[in-house]
C-alpha positions as CSV (number, residue, x, y, z in Angstrom):
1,X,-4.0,7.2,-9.3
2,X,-5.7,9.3,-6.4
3,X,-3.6,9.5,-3.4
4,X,-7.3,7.5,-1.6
5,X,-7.1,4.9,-4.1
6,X,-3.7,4.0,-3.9
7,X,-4.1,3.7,0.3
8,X,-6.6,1.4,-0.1
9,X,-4.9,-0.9,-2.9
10,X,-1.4,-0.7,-0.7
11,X,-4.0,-2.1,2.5
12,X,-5.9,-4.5,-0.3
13,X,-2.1,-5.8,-0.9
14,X,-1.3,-6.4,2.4
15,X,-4.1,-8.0,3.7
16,X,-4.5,-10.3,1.0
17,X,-0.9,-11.1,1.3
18,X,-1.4,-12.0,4.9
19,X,-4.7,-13.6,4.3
20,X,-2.4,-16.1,1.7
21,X,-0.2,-17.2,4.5
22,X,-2.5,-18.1,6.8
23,X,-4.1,-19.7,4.4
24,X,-1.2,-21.6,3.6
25,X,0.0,-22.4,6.7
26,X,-3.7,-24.5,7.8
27,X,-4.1,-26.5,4.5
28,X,-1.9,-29.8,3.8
29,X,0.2,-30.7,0.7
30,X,-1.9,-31.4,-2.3
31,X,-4.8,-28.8,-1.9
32,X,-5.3,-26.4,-4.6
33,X,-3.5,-23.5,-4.7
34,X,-5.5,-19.6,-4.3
35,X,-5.2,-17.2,-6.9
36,X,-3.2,-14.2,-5.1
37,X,-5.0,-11.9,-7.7
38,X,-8.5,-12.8,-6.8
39,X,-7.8,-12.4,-3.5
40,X,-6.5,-9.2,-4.2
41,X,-8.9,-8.1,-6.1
42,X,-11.9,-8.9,-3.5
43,X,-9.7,-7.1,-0.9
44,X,-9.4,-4.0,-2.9
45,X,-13.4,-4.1,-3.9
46,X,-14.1,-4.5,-0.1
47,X,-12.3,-1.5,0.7
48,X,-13.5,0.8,-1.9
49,X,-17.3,-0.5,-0.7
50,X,-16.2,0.1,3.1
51,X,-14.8,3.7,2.3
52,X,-18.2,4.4,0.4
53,X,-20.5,3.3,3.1
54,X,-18.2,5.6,5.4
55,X,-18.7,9.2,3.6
56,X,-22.6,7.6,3.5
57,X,-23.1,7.1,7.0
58,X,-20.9,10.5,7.7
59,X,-23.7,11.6,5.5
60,X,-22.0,12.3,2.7
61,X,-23.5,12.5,-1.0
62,X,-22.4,10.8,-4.5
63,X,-20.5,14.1,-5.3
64,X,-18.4,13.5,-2.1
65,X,-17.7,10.3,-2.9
66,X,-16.5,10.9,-6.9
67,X,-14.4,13.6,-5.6
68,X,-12.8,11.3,-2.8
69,X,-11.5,8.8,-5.2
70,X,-10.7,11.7,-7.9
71,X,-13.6,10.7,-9.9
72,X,-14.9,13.2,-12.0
73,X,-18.9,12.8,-13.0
């Protein structure tokens, strides 16, 4: 996994574990329980979408981008 990609799943992992607990800690007995994947998931997505819009606002182009995340075209 490219070195990018695996700093922003570690962050995806920690927010959504923190995002879990204060989750927990505001809902009452009996409420449904969140899936710690989806949450995970949507963390990691957010990232990846945030780092994108970063190299495009640095003005970056799609070839930056692939070869950020060790994509190859």
């Amino acid at each position: 996994m490219n070195e990018n990609i695996q700093e922003l799943y570690n962050q995806a992992v920690s927010e959504a574990s923190q995002e879990l607990q204060e989750w927990n800690a505001t809902w009452v007995l009996g409420t449904p329980r969140i899936d710690y994947e989806s949450v995970l998931y949507k963390k990691f997505a957010e990232l990846i979408v945030r780092e994108c819009a970063w190299i495009v606002d640095n003005e970056g182009t799609s070839e930056e981008i692939f070869e950020h995340f060790g994509v190859e075209e």
